[in-house]
N, C-alpha and C positions, 0 to 999 in steps of 0.2 A: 186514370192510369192506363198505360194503355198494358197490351200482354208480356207479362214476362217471360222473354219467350228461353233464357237462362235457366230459369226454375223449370221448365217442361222439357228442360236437356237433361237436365240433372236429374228429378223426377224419373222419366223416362226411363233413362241407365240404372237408376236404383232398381226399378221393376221389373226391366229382363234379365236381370241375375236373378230374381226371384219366377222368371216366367209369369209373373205377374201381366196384366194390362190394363190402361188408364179409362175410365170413365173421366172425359171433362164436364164438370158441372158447371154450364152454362146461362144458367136461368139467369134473368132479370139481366144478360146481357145482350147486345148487339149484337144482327149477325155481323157487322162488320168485325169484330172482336172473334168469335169465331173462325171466319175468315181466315185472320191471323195463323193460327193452329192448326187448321187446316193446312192452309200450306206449307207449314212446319211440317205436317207428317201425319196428325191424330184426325183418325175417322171417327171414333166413339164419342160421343156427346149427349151430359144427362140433363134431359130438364124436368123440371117441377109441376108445371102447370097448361094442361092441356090449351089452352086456347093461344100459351104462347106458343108451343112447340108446333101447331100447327100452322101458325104464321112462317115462323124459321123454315120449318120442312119445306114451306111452298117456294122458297125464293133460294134456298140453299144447295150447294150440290148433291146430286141423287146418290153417291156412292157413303152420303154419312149414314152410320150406323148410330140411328137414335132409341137411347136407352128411359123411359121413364121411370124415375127414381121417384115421386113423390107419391102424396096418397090419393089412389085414383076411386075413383066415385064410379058405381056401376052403371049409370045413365050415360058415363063419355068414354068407353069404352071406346061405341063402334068411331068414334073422330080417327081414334090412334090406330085400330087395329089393321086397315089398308097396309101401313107402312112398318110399324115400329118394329124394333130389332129386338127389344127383349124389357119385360115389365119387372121390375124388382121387388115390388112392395108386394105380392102378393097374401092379406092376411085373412081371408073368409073362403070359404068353401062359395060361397053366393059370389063371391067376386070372379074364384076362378072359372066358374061355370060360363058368365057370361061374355068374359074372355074368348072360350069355347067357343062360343056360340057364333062369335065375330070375327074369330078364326076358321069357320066353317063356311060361312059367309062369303069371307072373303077367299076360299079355296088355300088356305095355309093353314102350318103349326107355326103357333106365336111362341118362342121361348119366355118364359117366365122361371123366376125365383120367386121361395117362399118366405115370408117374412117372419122369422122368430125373434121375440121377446126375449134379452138377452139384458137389456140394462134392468137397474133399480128403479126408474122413473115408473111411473104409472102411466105417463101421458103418451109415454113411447107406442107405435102401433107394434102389431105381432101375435104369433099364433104362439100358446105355450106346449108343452110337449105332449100334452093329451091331446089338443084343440087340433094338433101335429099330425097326430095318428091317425084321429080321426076321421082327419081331412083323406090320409091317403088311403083308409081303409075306404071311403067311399069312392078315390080314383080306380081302386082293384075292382069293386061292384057295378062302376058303371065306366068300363072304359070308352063306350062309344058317344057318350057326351061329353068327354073330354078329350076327345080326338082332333078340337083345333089348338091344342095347349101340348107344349113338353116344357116340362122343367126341367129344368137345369142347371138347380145347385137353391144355396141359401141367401139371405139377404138378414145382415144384422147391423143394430147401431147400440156401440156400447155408454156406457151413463156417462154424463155429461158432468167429468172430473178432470181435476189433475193428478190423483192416484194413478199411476201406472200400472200397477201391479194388478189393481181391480180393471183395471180396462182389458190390460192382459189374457187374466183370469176369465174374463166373460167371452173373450174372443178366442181362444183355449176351448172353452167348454161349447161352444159353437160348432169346431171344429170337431169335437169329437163327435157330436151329435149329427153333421153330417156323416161322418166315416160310419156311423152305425147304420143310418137310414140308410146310406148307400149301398153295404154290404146286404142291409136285409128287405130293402124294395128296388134298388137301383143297379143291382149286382153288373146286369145284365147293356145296362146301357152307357154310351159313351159318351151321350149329354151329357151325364149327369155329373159334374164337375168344375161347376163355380162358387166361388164364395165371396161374396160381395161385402165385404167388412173393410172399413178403415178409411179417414173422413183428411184433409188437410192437417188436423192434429193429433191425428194417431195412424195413420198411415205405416208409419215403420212399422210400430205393434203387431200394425196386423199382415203384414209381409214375413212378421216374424212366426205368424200364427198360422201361415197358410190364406193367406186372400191369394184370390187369383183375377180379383177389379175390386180399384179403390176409387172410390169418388172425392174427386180433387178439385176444389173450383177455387176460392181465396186467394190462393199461391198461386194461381195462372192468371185469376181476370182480376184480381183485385178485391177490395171491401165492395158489397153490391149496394146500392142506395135506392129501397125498397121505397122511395118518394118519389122518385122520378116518375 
């Protein structure tokens, strides 16, 4: 199939009424496919899987803004850290440290989001609201080892239904849990202001809820055929 490039107009227009903006989720696609989109207009692009993103990065034009949306592993950190535009899954205090480490490294602040546990599933990653606290009480005690990291904002995925109301609900309760941390760690900063909720089939929900990047891939590149 090739891209629909109909859906990422329409898409698109849905989102800047909301000041929303689009992560395309890219993975398991061609850069030719990419391509596409890009010259359509979308710099933002998520992928999954470090060894592929580092393939695309190399051959693709330098002004795209590459978001890593999957679960990243602390040993492949330093592959993305050169380049990437902003880490979303962040869900361990151990993770975000070596982030740090490879933002230091590399003479930058890497944006990152923190990943909260928000669906029913068990198998979902994420930090829950203690694991939350935690974590940023130890950003307030050691801020000069995490001085190649800002965050900037949350990263949620809600349970894998067709309940609306629960998907709602969980991206609702998300939202408020940003606006608390924000007021009472983040008062002062003007990163801090993403909320990365809402997938191909909840999308609306969460435009409804306050997302400010929804990760979209399905409806742009098509069914991906994880065979190939």
């Amino acid at each position: 199939m090739a891209v629909n490039l109909s859906a990422y107009q329409h898409i698109t227009g849905e989102l800047s009424s909301f000041g929303a903006s689009l992560v395309a989720v890219s993975k398991i696609k061609p850069a030719s496919d990419i391509m596409q989109l890009y010259n359509a207009g979308q710099r933002i692009f998520g992928e999954n899987y470090v060894q592929e993103l580092l393939e695309k990065q190399g051959v693709l034009p330098g002004d795209i803004q590459w978001h890593f949306i999957g679960h990243l592993q602390s040993n492949k950190v330093k592959y993305i850290a050169p380049f990437v535009s902003m880490i979303h899954g962040i869900d361990s205090g151990k993770l975000l440290l070596e982030i740090s480490k490879q933002g230091i490294k590399n003479q930058r602040r890497i944006d990152c989001l923190l990943q909260i546990h928000i669906a029913e599933e068990e198998t979902k990653f994420g930090l829950n609201e203690d694991e939350l606290n935690e974590l940023l009480a130890t950003l307030a005690q050691s801020p000069d080892k995490f001085a190649g990291v800002r965050i900037c904002g949350f990263m949620g995925m809600a349970t894998n239904t067709d309940n609306e109301a629960q998907i709602s609900k969980e991206f609702h309760q998300l939202k408020q849990l940003f606006e608390r941390i924000k007021a009472a760690h983040f008062a002062n900063e003007d990163s801090f202001k993403e909320l990365s909720i809402g997938m191909s089939g909840d999308y609306k929900l969460a435009l409804e809820s306050g997302a400010t990047l929804v990760r979209i891939g399905s409806m742009l590149f098509g069914a991906r055929n994880y065979n190939k």
